[in-house]
N, C-alpha and C positions, 0 to 999 in steps of 0.2 A: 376534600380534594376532588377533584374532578374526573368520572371515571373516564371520561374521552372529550376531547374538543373538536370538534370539526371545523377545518382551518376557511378563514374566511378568503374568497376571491377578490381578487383585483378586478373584477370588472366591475360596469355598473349596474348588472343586472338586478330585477326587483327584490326587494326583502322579502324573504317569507319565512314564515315565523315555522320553526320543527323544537319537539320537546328534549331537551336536554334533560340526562338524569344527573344530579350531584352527589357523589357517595360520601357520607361522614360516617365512620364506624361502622358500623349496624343501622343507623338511620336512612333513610332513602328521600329524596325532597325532589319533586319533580319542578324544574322552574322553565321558563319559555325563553329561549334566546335567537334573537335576529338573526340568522343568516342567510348571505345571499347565495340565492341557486340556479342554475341556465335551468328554468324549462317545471314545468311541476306546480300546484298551488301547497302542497304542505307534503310531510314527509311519506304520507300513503303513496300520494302521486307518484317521489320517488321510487318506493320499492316496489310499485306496479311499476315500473320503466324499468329498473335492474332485472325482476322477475321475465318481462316479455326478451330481455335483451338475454340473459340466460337463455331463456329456451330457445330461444333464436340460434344463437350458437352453440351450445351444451346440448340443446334437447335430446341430442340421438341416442344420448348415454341414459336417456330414463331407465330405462330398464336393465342394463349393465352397473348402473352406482346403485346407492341402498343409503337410507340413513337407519342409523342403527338407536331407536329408543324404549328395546324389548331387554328386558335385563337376560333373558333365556338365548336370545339369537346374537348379543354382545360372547355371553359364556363359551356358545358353539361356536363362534365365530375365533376367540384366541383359540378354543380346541384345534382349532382347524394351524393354526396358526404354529403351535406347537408341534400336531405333526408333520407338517410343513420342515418347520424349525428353520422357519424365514417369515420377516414383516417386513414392507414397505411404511413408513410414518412421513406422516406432514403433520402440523399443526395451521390453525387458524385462531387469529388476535385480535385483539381492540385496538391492538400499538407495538412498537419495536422495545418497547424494555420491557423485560421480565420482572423488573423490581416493582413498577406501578402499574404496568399492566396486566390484561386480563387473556387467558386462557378460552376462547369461543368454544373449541372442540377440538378432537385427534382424528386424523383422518390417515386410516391402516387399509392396507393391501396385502391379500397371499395370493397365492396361485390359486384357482379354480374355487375361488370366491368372489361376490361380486365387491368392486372397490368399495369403501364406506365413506361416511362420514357419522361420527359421535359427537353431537351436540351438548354442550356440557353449562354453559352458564349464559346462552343467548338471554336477552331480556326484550320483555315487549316495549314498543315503542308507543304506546297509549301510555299501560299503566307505570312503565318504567320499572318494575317487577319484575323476578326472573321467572321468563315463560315456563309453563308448565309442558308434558309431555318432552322430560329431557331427564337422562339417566342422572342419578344423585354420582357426585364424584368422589365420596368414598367407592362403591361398588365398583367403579371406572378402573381407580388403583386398585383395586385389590384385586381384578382380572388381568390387570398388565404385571403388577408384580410377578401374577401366578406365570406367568408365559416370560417374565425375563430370570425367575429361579430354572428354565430350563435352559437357556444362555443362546438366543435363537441369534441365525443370521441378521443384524437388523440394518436397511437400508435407509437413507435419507438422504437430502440436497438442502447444504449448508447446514450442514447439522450444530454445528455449536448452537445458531438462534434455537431448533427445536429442544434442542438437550437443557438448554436454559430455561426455557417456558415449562417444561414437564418437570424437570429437578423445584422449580417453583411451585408446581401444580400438586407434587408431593410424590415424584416417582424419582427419587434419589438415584435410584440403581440404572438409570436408564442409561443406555450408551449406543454407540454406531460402528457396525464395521465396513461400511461402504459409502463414503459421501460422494457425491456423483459430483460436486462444486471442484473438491479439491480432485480426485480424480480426472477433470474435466483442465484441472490445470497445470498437470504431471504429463497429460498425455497431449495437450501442446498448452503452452503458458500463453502465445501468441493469438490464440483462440477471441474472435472479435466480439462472442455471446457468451454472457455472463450469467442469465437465469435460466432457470429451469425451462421454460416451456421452449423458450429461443433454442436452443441445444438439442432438446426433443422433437424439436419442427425439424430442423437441419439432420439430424442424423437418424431418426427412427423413421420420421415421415417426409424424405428425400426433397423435404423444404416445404413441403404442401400444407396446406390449411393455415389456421392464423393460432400465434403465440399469441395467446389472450392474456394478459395480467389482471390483478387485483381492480388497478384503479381506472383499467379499460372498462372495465362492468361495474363499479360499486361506485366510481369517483367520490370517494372519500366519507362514505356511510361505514362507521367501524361495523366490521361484520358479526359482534355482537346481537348490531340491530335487526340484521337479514334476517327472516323468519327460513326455521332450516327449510322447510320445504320447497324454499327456492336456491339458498344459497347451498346447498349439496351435491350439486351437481358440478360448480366450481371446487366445491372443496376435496370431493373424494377423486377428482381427475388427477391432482397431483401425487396420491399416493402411487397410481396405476405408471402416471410416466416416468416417477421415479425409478420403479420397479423396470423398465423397457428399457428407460435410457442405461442404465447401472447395467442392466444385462447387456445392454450393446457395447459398452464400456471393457464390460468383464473381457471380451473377446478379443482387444486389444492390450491390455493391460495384465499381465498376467505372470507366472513363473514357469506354466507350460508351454516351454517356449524353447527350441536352440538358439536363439539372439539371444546375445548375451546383453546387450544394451535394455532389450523390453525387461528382460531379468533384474537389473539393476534399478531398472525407472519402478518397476513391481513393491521391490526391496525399500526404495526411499516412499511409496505410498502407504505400503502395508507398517516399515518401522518407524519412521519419521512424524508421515504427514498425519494417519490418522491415529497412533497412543498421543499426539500434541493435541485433538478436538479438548478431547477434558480438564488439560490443565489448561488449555485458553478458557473454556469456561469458568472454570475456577477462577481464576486471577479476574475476569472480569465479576464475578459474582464478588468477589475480594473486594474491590474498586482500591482506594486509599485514601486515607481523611487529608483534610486538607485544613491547615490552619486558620479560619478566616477572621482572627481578629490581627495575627501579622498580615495576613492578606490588606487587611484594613489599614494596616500603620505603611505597608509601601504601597497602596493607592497615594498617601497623600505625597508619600513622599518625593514617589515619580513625578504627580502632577507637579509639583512644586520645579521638579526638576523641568520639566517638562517646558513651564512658563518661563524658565533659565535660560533656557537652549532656545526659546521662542524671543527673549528680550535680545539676548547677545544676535541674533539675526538682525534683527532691526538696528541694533547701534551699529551693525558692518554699514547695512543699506544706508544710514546715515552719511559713513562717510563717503563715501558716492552720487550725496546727494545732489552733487553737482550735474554729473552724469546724469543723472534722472532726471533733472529740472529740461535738461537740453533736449532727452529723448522726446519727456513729453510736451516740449515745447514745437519739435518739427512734428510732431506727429499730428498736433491740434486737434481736428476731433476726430479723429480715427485714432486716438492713442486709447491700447488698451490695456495698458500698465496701470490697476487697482494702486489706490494709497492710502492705508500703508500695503504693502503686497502681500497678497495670500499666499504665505508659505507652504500651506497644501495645494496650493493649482496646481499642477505641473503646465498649463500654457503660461503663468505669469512670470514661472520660475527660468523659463524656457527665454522669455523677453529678457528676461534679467540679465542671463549669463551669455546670449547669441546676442542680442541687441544690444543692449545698455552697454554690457561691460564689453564687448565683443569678441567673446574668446573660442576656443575653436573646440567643435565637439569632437571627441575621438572615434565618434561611431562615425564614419562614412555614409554608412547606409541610411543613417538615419538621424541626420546632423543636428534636428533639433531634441535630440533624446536629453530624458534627464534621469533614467533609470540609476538606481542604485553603483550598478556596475560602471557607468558613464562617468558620474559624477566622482566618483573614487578614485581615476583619473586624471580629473580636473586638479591641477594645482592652484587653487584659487581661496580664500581663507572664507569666501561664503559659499563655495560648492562644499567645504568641510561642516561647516556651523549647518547648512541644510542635512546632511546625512546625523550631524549628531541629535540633530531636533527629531529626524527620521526615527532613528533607532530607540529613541527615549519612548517617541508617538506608538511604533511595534510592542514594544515591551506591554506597554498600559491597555493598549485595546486589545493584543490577542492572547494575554497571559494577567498580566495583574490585575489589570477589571472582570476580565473574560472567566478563568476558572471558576472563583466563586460561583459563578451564576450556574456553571456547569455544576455541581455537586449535586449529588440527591438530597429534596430535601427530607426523606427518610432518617440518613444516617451519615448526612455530612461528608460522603464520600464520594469520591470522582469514579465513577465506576466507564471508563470510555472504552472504545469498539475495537478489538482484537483481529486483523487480516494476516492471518501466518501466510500465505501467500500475497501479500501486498504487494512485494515487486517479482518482476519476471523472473529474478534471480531465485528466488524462494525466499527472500528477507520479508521479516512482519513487517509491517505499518501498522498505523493505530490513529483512531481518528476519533470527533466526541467527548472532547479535544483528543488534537494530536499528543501526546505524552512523549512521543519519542521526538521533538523536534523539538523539546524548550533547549532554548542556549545555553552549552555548557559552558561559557566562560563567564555567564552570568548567573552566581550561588544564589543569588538575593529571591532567584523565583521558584528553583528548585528547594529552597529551603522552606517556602508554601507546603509543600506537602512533608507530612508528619507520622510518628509512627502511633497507632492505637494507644490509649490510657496501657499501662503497667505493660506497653511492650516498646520495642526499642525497632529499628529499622537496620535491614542489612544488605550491604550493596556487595558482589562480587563479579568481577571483570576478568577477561583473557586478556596479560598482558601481549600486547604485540601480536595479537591474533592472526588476524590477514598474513603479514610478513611470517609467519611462522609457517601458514596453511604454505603459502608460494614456495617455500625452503623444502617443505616437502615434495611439493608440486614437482619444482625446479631438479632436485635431488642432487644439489651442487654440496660436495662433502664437505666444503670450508664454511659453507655457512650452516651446514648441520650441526660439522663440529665447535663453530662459536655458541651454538645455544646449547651443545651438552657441556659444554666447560662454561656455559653460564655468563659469558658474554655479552655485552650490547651490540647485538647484530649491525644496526648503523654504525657502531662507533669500527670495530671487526671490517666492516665493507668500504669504509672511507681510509683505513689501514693500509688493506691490501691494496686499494685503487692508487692510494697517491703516493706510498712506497714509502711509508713512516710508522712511527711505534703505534701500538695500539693505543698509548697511554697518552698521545701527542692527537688522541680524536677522541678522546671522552669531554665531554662539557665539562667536569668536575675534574680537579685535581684530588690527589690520597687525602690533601689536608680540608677540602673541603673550598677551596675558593673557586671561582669561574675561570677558567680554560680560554677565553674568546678564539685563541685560532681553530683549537678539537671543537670547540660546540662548531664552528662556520663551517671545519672539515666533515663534523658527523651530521649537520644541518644538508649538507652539502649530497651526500651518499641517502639521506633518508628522503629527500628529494627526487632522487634518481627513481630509488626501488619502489614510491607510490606511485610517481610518474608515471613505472611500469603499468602497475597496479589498476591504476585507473583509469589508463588508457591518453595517458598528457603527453600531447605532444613536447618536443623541445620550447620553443615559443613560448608555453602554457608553463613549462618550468622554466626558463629564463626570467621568465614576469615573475615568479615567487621566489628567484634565489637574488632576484632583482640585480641580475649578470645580464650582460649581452646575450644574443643567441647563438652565436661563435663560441663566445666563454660555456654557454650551458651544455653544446653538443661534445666541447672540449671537454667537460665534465663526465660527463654522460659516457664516452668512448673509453672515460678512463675506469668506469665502472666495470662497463658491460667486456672489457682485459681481463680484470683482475676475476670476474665473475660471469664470465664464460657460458655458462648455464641460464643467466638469468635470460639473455638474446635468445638464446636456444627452445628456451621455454615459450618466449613468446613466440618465434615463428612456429613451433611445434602447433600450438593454439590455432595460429591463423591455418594452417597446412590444415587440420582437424576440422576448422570449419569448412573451409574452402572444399575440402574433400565430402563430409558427408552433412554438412550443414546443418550442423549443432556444435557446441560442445560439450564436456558434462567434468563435472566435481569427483571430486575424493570418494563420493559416495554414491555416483552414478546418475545426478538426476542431472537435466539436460535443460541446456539454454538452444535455443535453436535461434540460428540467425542466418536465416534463407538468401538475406540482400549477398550474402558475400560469395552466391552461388551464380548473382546477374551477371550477364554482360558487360563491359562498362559504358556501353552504347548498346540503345534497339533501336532499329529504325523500322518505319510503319509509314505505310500512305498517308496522308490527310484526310482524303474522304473514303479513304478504304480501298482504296483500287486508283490505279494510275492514271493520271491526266489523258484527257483524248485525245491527245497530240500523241502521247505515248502508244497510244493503241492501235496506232495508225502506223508506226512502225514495224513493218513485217517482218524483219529479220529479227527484230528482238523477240516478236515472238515467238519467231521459231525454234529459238534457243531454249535446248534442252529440260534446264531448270528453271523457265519462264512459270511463273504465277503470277496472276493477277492479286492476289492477294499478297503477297510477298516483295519486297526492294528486291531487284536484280542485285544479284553478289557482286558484280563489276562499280555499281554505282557506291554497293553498300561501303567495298575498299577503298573506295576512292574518298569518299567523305571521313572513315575513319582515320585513313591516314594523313588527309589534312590537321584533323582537331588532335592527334598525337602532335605532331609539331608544334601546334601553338600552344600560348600561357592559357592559362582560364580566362581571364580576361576580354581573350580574342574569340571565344569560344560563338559566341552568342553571333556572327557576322556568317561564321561556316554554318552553323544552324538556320541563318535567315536566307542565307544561300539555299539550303536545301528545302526551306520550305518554299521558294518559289516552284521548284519543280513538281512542290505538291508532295517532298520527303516530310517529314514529323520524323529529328532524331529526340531519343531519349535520354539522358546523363542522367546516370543511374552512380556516377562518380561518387555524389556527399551522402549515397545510399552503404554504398560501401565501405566510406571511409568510416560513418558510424559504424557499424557492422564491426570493420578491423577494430577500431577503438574498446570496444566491448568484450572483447574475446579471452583475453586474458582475466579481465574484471568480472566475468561471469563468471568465470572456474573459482575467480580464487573466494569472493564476495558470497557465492555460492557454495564452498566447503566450508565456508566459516556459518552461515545460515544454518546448514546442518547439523555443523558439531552445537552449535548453541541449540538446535532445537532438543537435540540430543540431552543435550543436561539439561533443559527444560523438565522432558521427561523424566530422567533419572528421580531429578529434586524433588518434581510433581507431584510423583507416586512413592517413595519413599516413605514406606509405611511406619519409621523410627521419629522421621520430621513430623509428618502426622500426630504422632502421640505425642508430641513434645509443644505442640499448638503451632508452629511453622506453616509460614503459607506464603506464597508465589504471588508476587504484586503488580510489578510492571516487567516487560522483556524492555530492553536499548540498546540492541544488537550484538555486542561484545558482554554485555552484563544486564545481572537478574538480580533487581531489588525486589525485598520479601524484606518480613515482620516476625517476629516470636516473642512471647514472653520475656523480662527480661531476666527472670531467675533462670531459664534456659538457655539462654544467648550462649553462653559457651559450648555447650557442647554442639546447640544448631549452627553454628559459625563452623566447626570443626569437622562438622557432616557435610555442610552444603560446600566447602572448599574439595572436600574429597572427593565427593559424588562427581561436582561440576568437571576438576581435570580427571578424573575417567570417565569423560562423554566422548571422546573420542577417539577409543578402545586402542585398536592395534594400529589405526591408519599414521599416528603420527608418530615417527621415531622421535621425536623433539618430547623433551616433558615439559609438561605442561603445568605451570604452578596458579594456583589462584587465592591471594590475602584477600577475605573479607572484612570490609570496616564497618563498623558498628557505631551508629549514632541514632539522634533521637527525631533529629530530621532529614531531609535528605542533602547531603553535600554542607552536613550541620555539624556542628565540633563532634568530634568521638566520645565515645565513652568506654570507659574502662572497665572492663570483665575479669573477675578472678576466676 
């Protein structure tokens, strides 16, 4: 296998041949591979170009870095480290996976030592060989150990990646109490720089100098290859801004504080964000197998499907084929209608349904659209057969072909990328593949993934989560009181709203048959309450209750009667942001949404300063609050109170009005209306993130599941599939129910119940546990 590939370019620059090493076991085989390079005759040339372009920028720090390959000055170095009882760490790699790649070196900082860098398995680029004059890394560990049995301060940025390369490299015990990434996203999530040196330029060095990266200096030489005595100067800079940026951090972040808000955002860093580093490492160390010889049997079967969805297309076009014949008859040779049509063009598809057939698109703005959402609209029986051929085509390239190829091919497992701050809310993402986005009303892909030989899989979810977080939120006693008497909150809120039995809005009758008018009335109330939730307008629910938008607000008013609180809750939200422009969750961590703080008009000069006719005007400017820099407040009223009078529409005519005078206004209007829309969906979206990271932890570290072989596989927001043996299953199913509804201790008066189901694949028949 391959210990690194160097990705070849797209340009046409000359080939030049650099030695590539290939690792088999213990064997080492140096063989020669073409690649193309800007600039350089073979691979010296490059690392004289990386080494002059180093000291070019880096130089200054020669004598402030140190590379460390003295086993005595390593020793005194954690001594120092220990009394300290604080490290800054970074690591350096061959590549992003810890599974097949390689460990360069650790690059450690304390205070009043000079930054380092530890070279650890660099290899020469002649013999392919690992270079000599580089510490053995047993001695490596067995100096870090000795310095993490004292349990020091330990700093880093993005620490999961390091904590995974070093847990690989053979330092188990390693761990972080300060990640400057996620703290960097606690103390604002809105924050436009995402790596380390970027954040460090802006806040430590008031924007000055350059945020250097990796592939600004090395473009794409794994820094294995770097010979340390040049690349050290890169490598031990990050331990040093680690350390600067994290102290600069500390001083806003903190519990020593009378705000109570810094208090709470301290609370969700220190309990939440960083005991979750570990068990996201875990779980991704976990990965999950993946079946690939079913993987094999619905390849064929999708394609098959696939050519289904692709023939019934063509016998629609068929019967139209008159239509066609005539299009491309006046078109003559300017017709660009392909025969037979490619189903994937979207311009042929676009001829088809605006031209041929001539039907009207619903997008306005963009008449000849054929998007997904466009076409789902179109009442047409081949804008259907295109979406169904669509959705067969999604399945097979980004899940049923796709996974496979993603597994390691170590151990057959999908081990993909954990972002516990993925969205602004604080909700994970996951990507390498996405794990959290396969379709759940599609079993056939999620039953791909499988549980280990002689162990079983277990899925456990918060019923009704979100809706429960708002009930709290809300703190309305009727719908508290339908979840401790055990209630269906929808069926309970469609009740009260439309002034009928509770048992006249359950989908189910006692005896088991369907209800249609209770499912349409609790369809109807559950509608309303994600509405809320998610920030949907009326319109947006009328299209899903597929009512008028009269009937849907008619709906709606008869909720927000009977449920009093739930309106209350949302403008309390909006009032919260409006007022200090954020707002925060059950647990105090904070979505900040500044837009709802704008004006909803700025008006600004054009070229900065007002037309020369205006300045010519004496009397204007002898008025008081004249600036040149500024709209006079006379003109500013005047133009706002026109554009209040008119629709949106008209908006755009008062705006070309004011720009002849040389005004630029701003509608800062669909800035806000996002903002409003968002406001309640962050609180609630965001205590629910919480509480699930919360049992994350619980479950994660759970020293009982531990001994019992239990282990944490994927998050999916409301649920956390994991694996155990399956002579254990019972009692791990009975643990991980318990742990998960006490993750969210005192805040929620509602209890909180969680069944987990046990089966062998995922979303795969059950299995039965005594």
């Amino acid at each position: 296998m391959p210990l690194f590939e160097i990705p070849k370019r797209a340009s046409k620059a000359q080939d030049k041949k650099i030695a590539l090493v290939i690792r088999q076991g213990k064997k080492t085989a140096l063989v020669i591979k073409s690649v193309p390079y800007k600039g350089g005759n073979d691979i010296l040339s490059r690392i004289n170009q990386i080494k002059a372009t180093v000291e070019t920028n880096l130089g200054q720090y020669k004598e402030e870095y140190q590379v460390i390959r003295d086993k005595e000055v390593l020793h005194d170095f954690i001594t120092e480290c220990i009394g300290n009882s604080y490290i800054a760490i970074d690591t350096e790699t061959d590549g992003l996976d810890p599974l097949q790649n390689v460990l360069a070196g650790i690059c450690p900082y304390t205070p009043n030592q000079k930054s380092s860098y530890i070279p650890i398995n660099h290899v020469s680029y002649i013999t392919g060989q690992r270079a000599s004059n580089q510490l053995e890394a047993d001695f490596v560990i067995s100096e870090f150990k000795r310095l993490l049995e004292k349990k020091p301060d330990i700093d880093m940025f993005n620490a999961k990646f390091d904590i995974r390369f070093l847990r690989a490299f053979g330092l188990s015990d390693i761990y972080c109490t300060w990640d400057g990434y996620l703290a960097s996203r606690i103390l604002n999530e809105n924050e436009p720089h995402k790596n380390l040196k970027q954040l460090h330029q802006k806040y430590c060095l008031d924007g000055k100098g350059d945020a250097f990266r990796f592939d600004d200096l090395f473009k794409g030489i794994p820094f294995t290859y770097i010979p340390p005595d040049v690349g050290y100067l890169y490598a031990a800079h990050d331990p040093i801004i680690t350390y600067e940026l994290n102290e600069y951090q500390r001083k806003y972040l903190t519990d020593k504080t009378d705000r109570e808000d810094i208090k709470n955002m301290y609370w969700v860093f220190k309990n939440i964000e960083m005991p979750c580093i570990s068990v996201v490492a875990d779980m991704e160390d976990n990965g999950i197998l993946l079946d690939k010889d079913y993987a094999s049997e619905l390849s064929v079967q999708y394609n098959k499907l696939l050519k289904e969805k692709e023939e019934k297309f063509y016998r629609l076009c068929d019967d139209f084929g008159e239509k066609l014949d005539k299009y491309r008859e006046e078109k003559g040779v300017n017709n660009k209608l392909e025969y037979p049509i490619n189903i994937s063009s979207s311009s042929q598809i676009a001829i088809m349904l605006y031209d041929v057939l001539k039907l009207q698109c619903p997008d306005k703005k963009n008449p000849r659209a054929t998007g997904e959402e466009v076409l789902s609209k179109i009442e047409h029986p081949i804008a259907k057969a295109i979406l169904e051929y669509r959705e067969v085509k999604k399945l097979l390239t980004t899940y049923i072909d796709k996974l496979p190829e993603c597994a390691n091919p170590k151990d057959g497992r999908i081990h993909c990328s954990f972002n516990q701050y993925g969205a602004d809310t604080g909700r994970f993402s996951s990507s390498d593949p996405n794990l959290q986005n396969i379709p759940s009303h599609n079993k056939d892909i999620r039953k791909m993934f499988i549980a280990s030989p002689g162990y079983v899989l277990m899925s456990s979810d918060y019923s009704q989560q979100e809706p429960k977080v708002m009930t709290q939120m809300c703190q309305d006693p009727k719908m508290i009181k339908a979840y401790q008497e055990g209630k269906d909150l929808y069926a309970e809120i469609a009740s009260l709203s439309f002034n009928t039995s509770y048992d006249n809005c359950l989908e189910f009758r006692p005896d088991g048959t369907t209800n249609p008018e209770g499912k349409n009335r609790r369809s109807q109330a559950k509608s309303i309450l994600l509405g809320v939730l998610y920030g949907r307008g009326v319109p947006s629910i009328a299209e899903q209750l597929k009512v008028t938008t009269k009937k849907a607000q008619v709906i709606k008013d008869s909720v927000f009667k009977g449920f009093p609180a739930i309106p209350q809750f949302e403008e309390d939200s909006l009032n919260m942001a409006r007022e200090l422009g954020y707002v925060t969750t059950l647990w105090g961590r904070k979505r900040r949404l500044p837009d709802l703080q704008l004006p909803e008009y700025e008006f600004e000069w054009k070229d900065g300063a007002p037309p020369d006719d205006d300045l010519l005007d004496f009397d204007f400017m002898n008025e008081p609050e004249y600036n040149t820099d500024e709209v006079p407040e006379d003109k500013v009223n005047y133009y706002w109170d026109k554009l209040d009078r008119v629709y949106f529409k008209d908006k755009q005519k008062i705006k070309d009005e004011a720009l002849k005078e040389g005004i630029r206004i701003i509608d800062n209007g669909g800035k806000i209306k996002d903002a409003e829309r968002q406001c309640v969906n962050a609180r609630i979206q965001g205590s629910a993130a919480d509480m699930s990271k919360l049992a994350m932890i619980l479950v994660g570290n759970d020293e009982r599941l531990k001994e019992l072989g239990f282990r944490l596989l994927i998050p999916v927001h409301d649920e956390l599939i994991a694996e155990c043996p399956i002579e254990n299953a019972k009692e791990c199913s009975e643990r991980f129910a318990m742990l998960m509804s006490k993750a969210a201790g005192d805040k929620l008066q509602i209890p909180i119940k969680c069944d987990v189901e046990i089966t062998r694949a995922w979303y795969g028949e059950k299995v039965d546990i005594q």
